[in-house]
mmCIF entry with sequence, helices, sheets and N, C-alpha, C, O atoms, coordinates in Angstrom:
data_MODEL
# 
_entry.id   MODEL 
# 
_entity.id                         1 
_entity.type                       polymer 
_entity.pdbx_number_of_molecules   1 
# 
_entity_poly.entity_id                      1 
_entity_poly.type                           'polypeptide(L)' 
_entity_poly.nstd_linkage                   no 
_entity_poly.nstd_monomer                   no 
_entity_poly.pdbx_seq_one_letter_code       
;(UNK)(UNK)(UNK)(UNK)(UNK)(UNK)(UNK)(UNK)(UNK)(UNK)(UNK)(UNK)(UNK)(UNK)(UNK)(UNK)
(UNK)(UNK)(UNK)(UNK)(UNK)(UNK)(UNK)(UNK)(UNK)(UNK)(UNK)(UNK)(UNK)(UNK)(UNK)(UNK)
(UNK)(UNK)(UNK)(UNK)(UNK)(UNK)(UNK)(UNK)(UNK)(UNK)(UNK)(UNK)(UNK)(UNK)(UNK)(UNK)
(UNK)(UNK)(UNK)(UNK)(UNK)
;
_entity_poly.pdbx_seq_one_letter_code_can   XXXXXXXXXXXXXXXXXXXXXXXXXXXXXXXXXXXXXXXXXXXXXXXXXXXXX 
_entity_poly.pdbx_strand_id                 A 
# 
loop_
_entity_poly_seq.entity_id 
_entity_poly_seq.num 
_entity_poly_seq.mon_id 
_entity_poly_seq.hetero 
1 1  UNK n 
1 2  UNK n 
1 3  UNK n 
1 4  UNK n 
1 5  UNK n 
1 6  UNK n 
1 7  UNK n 
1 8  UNK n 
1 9  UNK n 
1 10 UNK n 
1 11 UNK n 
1 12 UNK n 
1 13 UNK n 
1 14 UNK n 
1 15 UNK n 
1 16 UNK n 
1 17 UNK n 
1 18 UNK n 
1 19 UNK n 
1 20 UNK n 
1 21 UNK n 
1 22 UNK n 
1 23 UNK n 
1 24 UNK n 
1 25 UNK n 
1 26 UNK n 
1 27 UNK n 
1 28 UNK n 
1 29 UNK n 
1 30 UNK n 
1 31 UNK n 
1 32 UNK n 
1 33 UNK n 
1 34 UNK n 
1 35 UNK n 
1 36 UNK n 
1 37 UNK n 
1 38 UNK n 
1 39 UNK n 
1 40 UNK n 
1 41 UNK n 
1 42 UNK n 
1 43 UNK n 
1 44 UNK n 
1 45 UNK n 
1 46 UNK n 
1 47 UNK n 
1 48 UNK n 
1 49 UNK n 
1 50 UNK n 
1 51 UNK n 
1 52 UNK n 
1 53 UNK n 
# 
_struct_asym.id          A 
_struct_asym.entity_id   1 
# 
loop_
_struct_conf.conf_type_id 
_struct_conf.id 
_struct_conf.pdbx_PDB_helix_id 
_struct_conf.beg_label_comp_id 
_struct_conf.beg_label_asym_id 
_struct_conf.beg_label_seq_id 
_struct_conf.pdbx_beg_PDB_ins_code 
_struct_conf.end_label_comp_id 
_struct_conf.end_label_asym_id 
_struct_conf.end_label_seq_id 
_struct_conf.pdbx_end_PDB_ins_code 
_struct_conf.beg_auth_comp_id 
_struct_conf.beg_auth_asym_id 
_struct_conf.beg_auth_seq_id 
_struct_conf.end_auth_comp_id 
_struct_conf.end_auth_asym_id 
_struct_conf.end_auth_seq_id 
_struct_conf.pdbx_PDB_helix_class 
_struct_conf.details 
_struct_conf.pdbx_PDB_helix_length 
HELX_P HELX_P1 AA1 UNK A 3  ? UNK A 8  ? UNK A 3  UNK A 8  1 ? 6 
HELX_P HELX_P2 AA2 UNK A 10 ? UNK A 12 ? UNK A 10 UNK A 12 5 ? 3 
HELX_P HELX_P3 AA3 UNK A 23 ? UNK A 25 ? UNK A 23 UNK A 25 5 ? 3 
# 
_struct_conf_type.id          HELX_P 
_struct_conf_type.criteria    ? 
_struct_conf_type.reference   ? 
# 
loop_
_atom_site.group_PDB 
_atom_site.id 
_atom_site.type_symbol 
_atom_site.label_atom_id 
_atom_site.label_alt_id 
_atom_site.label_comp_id 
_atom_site.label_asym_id 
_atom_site.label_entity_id 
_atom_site.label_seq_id 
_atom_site.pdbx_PDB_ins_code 
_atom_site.Cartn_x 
_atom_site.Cartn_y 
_atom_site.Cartn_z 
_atom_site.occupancy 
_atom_site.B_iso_or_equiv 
_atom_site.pdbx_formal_charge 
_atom_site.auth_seq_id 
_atom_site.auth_comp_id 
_atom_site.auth_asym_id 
_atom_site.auth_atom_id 
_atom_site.pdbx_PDB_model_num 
ATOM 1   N N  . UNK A 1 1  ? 80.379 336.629 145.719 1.00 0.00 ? 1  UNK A N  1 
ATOM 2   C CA . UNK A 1 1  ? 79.785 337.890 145.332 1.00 0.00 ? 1  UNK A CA 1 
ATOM 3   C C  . UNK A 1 1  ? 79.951 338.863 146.499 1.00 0.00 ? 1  UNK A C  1 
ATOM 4   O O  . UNK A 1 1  ? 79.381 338.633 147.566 1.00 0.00 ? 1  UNK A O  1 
ATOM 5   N N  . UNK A 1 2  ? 80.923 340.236 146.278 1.00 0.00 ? 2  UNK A N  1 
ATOM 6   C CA . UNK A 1 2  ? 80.625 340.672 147.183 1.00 0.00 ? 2  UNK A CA 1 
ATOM 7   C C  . UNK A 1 2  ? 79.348 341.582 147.742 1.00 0.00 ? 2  UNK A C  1 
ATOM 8   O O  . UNK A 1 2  ? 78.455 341.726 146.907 1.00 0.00 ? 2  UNK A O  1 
ATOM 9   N N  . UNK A 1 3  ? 79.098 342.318 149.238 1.00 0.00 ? 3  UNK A N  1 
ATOM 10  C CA . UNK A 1 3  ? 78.573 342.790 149.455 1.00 0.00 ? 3  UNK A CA 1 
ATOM 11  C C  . UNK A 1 3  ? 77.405 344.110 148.392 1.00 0.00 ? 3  UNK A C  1 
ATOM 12  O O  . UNK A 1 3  ? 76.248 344.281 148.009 1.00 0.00 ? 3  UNK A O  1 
ATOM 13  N N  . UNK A 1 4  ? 78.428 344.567 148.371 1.00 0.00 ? 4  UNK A N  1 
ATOM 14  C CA . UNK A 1 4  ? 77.384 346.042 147.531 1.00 0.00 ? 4  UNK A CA 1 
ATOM 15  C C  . UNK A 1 4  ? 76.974 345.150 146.016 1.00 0.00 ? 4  UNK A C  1 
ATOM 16  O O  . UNK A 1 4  ? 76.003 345.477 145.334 1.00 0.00 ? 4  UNK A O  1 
ATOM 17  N N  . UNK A 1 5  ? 77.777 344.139 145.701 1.00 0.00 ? 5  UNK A N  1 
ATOM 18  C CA . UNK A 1 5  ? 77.132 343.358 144.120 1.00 0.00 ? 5  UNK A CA 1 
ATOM 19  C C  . UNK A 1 5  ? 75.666 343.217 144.619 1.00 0.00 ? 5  UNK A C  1 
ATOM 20  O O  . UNK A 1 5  ? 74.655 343.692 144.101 1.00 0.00 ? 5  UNK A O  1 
ATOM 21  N N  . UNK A 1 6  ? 75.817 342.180 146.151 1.00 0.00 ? 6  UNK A N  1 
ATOM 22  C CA . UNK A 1 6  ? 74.268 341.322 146.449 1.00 0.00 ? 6  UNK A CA 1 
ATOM 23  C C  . UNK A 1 6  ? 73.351 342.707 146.418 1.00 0.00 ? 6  UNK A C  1 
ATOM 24  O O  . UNK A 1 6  ? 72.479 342.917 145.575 1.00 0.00 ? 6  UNK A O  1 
ATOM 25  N N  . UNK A 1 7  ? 73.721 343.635 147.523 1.00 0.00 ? 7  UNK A N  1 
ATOM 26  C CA . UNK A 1 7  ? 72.396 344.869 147.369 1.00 0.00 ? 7  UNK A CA 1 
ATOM 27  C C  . UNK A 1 7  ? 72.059 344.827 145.746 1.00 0.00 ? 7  UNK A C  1 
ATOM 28  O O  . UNK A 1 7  ? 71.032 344.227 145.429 1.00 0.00 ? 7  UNK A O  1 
ATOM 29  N N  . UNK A 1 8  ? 72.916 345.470 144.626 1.00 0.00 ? 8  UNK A N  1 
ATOM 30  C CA . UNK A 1 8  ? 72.690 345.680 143.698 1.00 0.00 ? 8  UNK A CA 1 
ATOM 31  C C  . UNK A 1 8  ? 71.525 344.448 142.642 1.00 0.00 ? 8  UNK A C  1 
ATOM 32  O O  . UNK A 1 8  ? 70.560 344.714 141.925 1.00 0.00 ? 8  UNK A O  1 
ATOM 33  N N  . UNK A 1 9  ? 72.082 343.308 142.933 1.00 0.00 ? 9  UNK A N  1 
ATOM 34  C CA . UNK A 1 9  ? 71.493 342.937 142.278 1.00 0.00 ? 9  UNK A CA 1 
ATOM 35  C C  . UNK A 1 9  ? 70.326 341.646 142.919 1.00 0.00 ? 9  UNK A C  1 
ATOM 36  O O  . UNK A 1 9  ? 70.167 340.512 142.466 1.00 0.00 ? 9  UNK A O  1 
ATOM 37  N N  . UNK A 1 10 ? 69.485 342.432 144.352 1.00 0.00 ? 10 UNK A N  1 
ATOM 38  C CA . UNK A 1 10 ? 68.710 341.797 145.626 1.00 0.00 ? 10 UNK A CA 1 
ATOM 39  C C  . UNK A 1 10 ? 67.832 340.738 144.741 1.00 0.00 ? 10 UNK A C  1 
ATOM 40  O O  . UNK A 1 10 ? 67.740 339.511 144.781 1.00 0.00 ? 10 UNK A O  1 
ATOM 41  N N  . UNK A 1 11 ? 67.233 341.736 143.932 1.00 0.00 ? 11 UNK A N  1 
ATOM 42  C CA . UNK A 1 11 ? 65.942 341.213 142.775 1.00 0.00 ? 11 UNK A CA 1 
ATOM 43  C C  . UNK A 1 11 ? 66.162 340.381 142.101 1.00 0.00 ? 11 UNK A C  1 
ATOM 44  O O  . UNK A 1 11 ? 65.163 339.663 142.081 1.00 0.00 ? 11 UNK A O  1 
ATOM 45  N N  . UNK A 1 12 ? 67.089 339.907 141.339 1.00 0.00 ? 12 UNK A N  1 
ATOM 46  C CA . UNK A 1 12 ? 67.238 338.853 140.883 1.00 0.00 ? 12 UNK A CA 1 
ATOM 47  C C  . UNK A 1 12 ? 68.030 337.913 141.547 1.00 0.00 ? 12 UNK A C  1 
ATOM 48  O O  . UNK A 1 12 ? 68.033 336.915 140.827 1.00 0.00 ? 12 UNK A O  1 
ATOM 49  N N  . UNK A 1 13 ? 68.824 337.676 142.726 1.00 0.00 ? 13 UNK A N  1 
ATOM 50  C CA . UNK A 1 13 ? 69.352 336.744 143.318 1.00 0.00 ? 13 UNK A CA 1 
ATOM 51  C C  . UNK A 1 13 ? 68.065 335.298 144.096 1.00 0.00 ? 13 UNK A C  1 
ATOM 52  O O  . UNK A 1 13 ? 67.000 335.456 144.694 1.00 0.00 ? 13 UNK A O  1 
ATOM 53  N N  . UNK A 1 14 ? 68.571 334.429 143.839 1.00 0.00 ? 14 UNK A N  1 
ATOM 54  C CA . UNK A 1 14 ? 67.744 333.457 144.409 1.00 0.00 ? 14 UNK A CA 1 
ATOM 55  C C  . UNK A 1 14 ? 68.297 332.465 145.702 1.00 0.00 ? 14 UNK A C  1 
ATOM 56  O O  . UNK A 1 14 ? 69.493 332.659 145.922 1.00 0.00 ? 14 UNK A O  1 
ATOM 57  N N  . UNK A 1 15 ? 67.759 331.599 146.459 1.00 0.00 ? 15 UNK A N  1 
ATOM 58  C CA . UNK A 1 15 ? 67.897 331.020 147.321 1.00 0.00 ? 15 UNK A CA 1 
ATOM 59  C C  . UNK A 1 15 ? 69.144 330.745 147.300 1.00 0.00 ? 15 UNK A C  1 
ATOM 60  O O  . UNK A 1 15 ? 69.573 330.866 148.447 1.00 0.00 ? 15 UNK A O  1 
ATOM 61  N N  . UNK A 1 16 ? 69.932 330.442 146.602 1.00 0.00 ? 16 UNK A N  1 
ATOM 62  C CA . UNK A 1 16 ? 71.305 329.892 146.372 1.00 0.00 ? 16 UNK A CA 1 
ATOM 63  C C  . UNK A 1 16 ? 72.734 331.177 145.960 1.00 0.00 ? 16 UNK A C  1 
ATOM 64  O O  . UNK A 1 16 ? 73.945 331.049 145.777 1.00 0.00 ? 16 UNK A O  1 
ATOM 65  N N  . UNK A 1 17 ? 71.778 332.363 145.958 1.00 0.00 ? 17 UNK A N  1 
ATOM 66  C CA . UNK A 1 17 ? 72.662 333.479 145.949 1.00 0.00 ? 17 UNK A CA 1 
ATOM 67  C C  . UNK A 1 17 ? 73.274 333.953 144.057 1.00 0.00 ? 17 UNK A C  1 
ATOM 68  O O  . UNK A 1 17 ? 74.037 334.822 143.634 1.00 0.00 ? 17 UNK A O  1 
ATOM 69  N N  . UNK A 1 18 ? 72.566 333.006 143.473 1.00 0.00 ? 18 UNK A N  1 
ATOM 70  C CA . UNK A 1 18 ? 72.467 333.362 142.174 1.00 0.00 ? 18 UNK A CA 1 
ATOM 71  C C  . UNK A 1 18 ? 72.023 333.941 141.210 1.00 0.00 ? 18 UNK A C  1 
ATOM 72  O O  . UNK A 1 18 ? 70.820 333.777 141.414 1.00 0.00 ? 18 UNK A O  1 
ATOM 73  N N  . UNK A 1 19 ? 72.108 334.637 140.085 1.00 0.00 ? 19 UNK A N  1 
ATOM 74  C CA . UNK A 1 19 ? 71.284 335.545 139.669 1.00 0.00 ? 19 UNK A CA 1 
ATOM 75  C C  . UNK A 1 19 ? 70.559 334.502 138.508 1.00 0.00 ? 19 UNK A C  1 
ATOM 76  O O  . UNK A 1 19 ? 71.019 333.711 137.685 1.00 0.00 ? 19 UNK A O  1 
ATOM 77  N N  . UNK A 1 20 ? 68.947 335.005 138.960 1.00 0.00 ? 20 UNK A N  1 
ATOM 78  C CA . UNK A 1 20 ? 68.260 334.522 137.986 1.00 0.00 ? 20 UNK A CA 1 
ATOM 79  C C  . UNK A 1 20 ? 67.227 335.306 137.302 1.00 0.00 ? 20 UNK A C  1 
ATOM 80  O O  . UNK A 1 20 ? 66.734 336.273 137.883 1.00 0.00 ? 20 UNK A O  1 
ATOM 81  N N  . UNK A 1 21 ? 66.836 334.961 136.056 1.00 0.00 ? 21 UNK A N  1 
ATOM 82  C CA . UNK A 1 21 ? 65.401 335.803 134.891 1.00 0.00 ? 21 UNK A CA 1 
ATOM 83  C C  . UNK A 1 21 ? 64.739 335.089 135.012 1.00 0.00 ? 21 UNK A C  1 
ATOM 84  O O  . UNK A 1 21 ? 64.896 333.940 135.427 1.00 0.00 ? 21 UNK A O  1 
ATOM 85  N N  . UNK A 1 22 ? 63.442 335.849 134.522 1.00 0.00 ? 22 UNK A N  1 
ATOM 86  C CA . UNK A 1 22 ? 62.287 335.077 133.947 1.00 0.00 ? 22 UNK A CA 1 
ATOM 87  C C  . UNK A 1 22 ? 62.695 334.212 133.051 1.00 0.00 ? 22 UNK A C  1 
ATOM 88  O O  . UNK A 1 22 ? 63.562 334.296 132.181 1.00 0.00 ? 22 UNK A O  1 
ATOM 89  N N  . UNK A 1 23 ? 61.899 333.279 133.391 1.00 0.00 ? 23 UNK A N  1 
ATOM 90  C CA . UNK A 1 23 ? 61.943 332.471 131.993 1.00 0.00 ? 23 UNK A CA 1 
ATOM 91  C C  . UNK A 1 23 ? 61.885 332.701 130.793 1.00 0.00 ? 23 UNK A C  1 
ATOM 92  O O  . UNK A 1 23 ? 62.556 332.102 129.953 1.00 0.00 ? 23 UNK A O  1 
ATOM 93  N N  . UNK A 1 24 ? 60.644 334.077 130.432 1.00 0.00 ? 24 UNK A N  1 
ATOM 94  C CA . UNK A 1 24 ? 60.567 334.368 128.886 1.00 0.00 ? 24 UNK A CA 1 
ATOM 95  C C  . UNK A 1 24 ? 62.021 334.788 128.864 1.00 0.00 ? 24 UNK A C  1 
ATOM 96  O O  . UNK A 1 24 ? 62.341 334.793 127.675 1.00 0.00 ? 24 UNK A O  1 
ATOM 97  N N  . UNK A 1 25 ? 62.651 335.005 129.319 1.00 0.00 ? 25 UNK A N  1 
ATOM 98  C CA . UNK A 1 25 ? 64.214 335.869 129.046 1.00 0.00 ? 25 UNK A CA 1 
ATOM 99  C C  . UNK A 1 25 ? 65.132 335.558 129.367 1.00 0.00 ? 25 UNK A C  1 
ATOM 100 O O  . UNK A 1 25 ? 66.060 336.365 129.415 1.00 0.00 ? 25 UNK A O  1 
ATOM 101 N N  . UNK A 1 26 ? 65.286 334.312 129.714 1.00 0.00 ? 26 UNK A N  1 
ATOM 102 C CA . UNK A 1 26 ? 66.318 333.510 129.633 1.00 0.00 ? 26 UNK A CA 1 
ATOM 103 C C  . UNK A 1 26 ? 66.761 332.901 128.360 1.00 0.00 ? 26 UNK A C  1 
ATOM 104 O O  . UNK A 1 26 ? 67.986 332.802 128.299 1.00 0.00 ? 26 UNK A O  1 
ATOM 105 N N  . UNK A 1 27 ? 66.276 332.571 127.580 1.00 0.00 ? 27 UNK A N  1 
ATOM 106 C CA . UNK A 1 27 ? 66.909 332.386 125.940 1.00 0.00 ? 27 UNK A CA 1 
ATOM 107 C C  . UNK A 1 27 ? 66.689 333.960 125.417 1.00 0.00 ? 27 UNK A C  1 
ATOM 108 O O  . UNK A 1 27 ? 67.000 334.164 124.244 1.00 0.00 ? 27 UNK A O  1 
ATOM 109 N N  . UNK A 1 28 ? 66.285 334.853 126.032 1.00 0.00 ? 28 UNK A N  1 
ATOM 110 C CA . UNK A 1 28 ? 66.010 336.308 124.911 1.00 0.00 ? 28 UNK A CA 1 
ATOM 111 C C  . UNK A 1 28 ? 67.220 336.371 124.737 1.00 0.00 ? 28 UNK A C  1 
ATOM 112 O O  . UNK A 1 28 ? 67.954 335.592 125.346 1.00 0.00 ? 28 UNK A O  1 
ATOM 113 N N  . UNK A 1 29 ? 67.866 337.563 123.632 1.00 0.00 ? 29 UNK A N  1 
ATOM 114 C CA . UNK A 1 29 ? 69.366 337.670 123.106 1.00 0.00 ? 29 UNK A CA 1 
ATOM 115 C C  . UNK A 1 29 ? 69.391 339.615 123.704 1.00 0.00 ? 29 UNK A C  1 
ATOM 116 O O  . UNK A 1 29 ? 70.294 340.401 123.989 1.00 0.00 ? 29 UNK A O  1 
ATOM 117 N N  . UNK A 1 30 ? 68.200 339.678 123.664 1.00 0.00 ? 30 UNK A N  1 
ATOM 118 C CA . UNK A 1 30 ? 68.078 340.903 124.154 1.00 0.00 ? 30 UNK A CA 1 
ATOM 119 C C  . UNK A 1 30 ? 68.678 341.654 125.539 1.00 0.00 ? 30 UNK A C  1 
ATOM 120 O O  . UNK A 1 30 ? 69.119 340.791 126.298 1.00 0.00 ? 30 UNK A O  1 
ATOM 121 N N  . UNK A 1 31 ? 68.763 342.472 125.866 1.00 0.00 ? 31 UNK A N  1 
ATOM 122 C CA . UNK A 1 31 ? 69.621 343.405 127.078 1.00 0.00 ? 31 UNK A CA 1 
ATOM 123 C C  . UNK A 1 31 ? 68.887 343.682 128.046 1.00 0.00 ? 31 UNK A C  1 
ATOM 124 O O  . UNK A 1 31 ? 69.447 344.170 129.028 1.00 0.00 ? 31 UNK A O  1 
ATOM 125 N N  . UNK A 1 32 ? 67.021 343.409 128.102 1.00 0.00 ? 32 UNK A N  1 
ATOM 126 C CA . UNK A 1 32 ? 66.086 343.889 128.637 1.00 0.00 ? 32 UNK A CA 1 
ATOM 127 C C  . UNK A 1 32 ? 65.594 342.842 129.639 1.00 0.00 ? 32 UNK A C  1 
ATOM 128 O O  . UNK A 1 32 ? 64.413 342.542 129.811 1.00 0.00 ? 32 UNK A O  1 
ATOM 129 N N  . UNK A 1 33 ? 66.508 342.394 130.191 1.00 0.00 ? 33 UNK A N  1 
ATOM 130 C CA . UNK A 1 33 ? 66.107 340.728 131.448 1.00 0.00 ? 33 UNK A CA 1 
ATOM 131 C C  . UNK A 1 33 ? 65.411 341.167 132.127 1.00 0.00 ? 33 UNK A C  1 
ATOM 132 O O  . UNK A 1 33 ? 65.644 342.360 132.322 1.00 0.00 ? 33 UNK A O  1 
ATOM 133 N N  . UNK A 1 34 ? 64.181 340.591 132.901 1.00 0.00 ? 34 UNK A N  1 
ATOM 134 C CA . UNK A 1 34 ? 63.531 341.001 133.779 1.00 0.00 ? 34 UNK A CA 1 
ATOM 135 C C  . UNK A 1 34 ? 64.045 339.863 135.179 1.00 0.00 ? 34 UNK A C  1 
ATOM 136 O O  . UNK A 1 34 ? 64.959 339.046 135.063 1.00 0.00 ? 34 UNK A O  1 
ATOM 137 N N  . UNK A 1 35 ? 63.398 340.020 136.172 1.00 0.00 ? 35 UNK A N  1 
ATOM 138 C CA . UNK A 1 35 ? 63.905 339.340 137.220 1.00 0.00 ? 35 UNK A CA 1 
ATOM 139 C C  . UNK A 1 35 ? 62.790 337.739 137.450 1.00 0.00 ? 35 UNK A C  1 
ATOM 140 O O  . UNK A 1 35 ? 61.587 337.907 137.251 1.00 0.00 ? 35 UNK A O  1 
ATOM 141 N N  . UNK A 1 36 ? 63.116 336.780 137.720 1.00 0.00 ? 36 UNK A N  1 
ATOM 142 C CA . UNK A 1 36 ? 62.507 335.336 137.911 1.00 0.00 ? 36 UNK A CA 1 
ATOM 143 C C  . UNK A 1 36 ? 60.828 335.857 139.249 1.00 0.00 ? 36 UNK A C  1 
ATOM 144 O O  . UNK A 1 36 ? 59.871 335.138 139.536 1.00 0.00 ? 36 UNK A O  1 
ATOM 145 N N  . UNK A 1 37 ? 61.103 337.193 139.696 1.00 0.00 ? 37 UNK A N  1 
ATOM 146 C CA . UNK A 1 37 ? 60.438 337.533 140.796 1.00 0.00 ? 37 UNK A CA 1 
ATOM 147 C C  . UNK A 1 37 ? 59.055 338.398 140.115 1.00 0.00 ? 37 UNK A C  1 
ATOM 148 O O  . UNK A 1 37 ? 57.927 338.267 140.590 1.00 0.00 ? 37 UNK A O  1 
ATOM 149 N N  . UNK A 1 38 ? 59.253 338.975 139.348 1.00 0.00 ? 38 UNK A N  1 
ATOM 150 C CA . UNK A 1 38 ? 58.630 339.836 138.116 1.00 0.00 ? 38 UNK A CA 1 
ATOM 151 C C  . UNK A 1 38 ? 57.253 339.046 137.248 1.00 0.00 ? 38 UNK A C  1 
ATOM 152 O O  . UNK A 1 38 ? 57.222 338.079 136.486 1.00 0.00 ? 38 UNK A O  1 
ATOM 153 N N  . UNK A 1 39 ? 56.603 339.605 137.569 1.00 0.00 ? 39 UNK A N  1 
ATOM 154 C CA . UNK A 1 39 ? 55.142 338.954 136.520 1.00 0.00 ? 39 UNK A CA 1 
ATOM 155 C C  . UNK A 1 39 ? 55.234 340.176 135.378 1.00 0.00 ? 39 UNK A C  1 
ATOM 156 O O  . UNK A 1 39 ? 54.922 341.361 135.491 1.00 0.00 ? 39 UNK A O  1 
ATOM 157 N N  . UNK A 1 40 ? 55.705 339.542 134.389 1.00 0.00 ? 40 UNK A N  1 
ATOM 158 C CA . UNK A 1 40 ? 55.831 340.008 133.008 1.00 0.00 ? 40 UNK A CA 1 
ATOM 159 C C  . UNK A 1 40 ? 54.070 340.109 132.285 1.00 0.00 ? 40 UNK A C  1 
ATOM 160 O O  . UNK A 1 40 ? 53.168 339.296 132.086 1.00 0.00 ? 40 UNK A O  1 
ATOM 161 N N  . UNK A 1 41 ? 54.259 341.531 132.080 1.00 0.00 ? 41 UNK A N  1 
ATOM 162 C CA . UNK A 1 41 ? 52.496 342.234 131.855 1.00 0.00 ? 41 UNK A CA 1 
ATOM 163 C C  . UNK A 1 41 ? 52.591 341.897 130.250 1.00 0.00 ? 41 UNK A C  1 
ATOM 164 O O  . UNK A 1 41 ? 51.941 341.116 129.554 1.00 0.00 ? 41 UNK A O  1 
ATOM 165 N N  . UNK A 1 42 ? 53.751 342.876 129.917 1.00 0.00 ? 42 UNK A N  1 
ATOM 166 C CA . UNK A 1 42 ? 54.037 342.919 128.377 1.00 0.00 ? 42 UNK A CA 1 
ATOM 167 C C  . UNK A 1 42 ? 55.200 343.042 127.972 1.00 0.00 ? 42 UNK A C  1 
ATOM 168 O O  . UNK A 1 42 ? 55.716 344.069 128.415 1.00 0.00 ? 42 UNK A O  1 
ATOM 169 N N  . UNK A 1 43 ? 55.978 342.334 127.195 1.00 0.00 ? 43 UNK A N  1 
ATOM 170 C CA . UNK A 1 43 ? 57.326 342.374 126.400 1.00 0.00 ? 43 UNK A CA 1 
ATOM 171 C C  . UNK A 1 43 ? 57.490 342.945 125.116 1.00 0.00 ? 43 UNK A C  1 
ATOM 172 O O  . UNK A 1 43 ? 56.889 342.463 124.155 1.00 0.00 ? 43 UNK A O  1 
ATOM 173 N N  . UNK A 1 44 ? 57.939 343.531 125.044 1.00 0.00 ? 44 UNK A N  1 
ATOM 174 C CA . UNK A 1 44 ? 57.331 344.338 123.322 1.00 0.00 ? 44 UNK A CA 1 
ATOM 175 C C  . UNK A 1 44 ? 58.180 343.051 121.937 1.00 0.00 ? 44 UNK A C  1 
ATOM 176 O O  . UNK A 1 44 ? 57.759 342.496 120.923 1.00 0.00 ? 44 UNK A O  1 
ATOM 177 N N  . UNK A 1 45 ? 59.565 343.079 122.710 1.00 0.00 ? 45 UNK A N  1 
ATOM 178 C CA . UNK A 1 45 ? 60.606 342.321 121.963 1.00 0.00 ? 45 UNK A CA 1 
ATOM 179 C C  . UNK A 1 45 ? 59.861 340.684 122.115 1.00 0.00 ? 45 UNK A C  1 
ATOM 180 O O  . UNK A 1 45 ? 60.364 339.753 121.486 1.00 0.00 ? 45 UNK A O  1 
ATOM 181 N N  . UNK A 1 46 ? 58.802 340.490 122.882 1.00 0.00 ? 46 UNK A N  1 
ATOM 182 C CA . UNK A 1 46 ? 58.976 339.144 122.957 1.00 0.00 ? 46 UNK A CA 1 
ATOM 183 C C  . UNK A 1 46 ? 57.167 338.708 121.993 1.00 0.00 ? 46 UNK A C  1 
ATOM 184 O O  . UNK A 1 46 ? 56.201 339.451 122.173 1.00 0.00 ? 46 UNK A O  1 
ATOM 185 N N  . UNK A 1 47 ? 57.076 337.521 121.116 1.00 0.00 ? 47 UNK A N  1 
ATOM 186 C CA . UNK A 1 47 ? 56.315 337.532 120.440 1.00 0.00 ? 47 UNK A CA 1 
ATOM 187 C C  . UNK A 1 47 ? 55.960 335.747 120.466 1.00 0.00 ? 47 UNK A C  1 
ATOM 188 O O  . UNK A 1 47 ? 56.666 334.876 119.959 1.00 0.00 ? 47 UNK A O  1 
ATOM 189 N N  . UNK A 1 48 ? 54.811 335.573 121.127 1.00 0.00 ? 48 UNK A N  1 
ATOM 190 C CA . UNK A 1 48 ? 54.537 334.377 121.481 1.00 0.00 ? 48 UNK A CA 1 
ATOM 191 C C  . UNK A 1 48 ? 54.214 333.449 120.008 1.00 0.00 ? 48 UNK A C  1 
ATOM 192 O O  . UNK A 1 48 ? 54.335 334.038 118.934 1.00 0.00 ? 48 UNK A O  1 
ATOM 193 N N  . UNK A 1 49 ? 53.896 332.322 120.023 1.00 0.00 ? 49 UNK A N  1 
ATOM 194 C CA . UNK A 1 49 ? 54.115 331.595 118.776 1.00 0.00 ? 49 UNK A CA 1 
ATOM 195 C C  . UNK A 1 49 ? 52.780 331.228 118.657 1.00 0.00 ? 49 UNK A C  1 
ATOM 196 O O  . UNK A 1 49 ? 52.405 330.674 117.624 1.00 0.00 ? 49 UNK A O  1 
ATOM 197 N N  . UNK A 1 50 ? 51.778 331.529 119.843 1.00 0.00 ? 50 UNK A N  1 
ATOM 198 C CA . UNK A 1 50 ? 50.090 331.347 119.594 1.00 0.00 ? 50 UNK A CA 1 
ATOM 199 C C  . UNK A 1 50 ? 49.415 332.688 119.150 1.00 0.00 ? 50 UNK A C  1 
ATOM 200 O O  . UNK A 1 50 ? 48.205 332.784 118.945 1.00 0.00 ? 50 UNK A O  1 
ATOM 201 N N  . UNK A 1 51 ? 50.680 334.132 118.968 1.00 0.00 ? 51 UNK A N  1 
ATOM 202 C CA . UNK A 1 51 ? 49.843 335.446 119.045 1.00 0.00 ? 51 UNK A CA 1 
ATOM 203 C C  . UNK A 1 51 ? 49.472 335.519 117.838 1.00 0.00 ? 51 UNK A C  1 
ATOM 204 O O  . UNK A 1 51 ? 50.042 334.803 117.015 1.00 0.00 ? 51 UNK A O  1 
ATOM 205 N N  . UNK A 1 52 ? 48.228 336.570 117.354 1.00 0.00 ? 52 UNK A N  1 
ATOM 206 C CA . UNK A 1 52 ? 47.957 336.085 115.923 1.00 0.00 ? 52 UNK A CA 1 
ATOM 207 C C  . UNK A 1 52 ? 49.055 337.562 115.316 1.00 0.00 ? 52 UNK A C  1 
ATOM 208 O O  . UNK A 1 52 ? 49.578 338.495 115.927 1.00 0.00 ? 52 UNK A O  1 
ATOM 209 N N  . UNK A 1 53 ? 49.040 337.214 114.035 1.00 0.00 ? 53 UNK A N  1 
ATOM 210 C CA . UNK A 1 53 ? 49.671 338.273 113.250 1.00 0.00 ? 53 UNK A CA 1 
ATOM 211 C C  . UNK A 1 53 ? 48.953 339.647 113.383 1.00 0.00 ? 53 UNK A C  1 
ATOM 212 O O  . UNK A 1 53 ? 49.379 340.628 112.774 1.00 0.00 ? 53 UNK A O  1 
# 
């Protein structure tokens, strides 16, 4: 990876220099990844399987 990639993408790179998501958004199909570093408040696209209707 070069240089100006790593600046670009600081936030999601991990110990190993790889880019990683949150977990909720790692299976999402969606375009809206957040970073593995990120405490996810609210996802609009994302809809838990305990939320009620």
């Amino acid at each position: 990876m070069s240089k100006k990639r790593k600046e670009e993408w600081a936030f999601f790179l991990n110990e190993r220099n790889r880019i990683t998501y949150n977990p909720l958004c790692r299976r999402c199909r969606r375009t809206c990844k957040q970073s593995f570093r990120a405490v996810i408040i609210e996802c609009p696209p994302f809809r838990s399987k305990r939320a009620k209707p």
